[in-house]
C-alpha positions, 0 to 999 in steps of 0.5 A, spaced: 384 950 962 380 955 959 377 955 951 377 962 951 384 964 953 387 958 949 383 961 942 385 968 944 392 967 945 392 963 938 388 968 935 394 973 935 398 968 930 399 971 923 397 963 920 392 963 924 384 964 924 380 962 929 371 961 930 371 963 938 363 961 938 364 954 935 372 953 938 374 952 930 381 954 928 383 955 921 390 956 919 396 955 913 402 954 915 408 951 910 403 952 904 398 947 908 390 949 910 389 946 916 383 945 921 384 945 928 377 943 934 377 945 940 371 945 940 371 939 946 378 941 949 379 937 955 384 932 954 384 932 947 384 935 940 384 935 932 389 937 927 386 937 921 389 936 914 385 934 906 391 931 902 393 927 896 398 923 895 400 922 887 392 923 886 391 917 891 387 917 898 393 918 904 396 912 906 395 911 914 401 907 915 405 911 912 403 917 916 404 913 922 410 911 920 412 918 920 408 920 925 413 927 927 416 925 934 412 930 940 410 928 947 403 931 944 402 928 938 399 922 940 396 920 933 393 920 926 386 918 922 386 917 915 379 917 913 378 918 905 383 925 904 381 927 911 388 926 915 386 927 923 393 928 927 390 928 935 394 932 940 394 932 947 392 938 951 398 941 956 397 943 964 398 951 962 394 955 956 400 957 954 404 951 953 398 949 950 399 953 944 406 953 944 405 945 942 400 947 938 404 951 933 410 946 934 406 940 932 403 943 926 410 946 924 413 939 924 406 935 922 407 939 914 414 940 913 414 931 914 407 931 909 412 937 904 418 931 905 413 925 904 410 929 898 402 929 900 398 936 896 392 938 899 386 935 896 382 939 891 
């Protein structure tokens, strides 16, 4: 699968910025400012969240616990504020952006309900 084409495609979103020299996706979806890196994308990918909850660190576990239900959604980091949900590339370019925007749909609608803020 092509870099390019997938940036392309994810560049015509409205929530949606994307870096094509570094692979780089900014976006806001559903309140939340999240990082997307495709810099290295062949299996794998970073969703990327700074949060806060209650003015304390993000609590993995409960992360985990909640971890939205998606057959590319494989798992979820927390180092300090920074929250990394990997993803899973699918076979096709526009599968793959499709899940991509599905994930990040379901990923903050579950930090709303959880009450995770972004991180200052």
């Amino acid at each position: 699968m092509r870099l390019g084409k997938v940036l392309k495609r994810i560049a015509k979103a409205d929530h949606y910025t994307v870096e094509k020299d570094t692979g780089l996706i900014h976006g806001k979806v559903n309140g939340y400012t999240l990082l997307v890196d495709m810099m290295h994308l062949g299996q794998q990918y970073d969703i990327i969240f700074h949060l806060t909850k209650d003015g304390q660190a993000p609590d993995r576990q409960e992360l985990l616990l909640h971890l939205p239900k998606h057959k590319n959604l494989q798992n979820v980091r927390v180092e300090g504020n920074k929250v990394t949900y990997q993803a899973r590339t699918a076979m096709l370019v526009q599968s793959t952006v499709d899940s991509l925007f599905e994930m990040v749909d379901l990923i903050t609608r579950t930090l709303e309900e959880l009450g995770y803020e972004e991180a200052a």
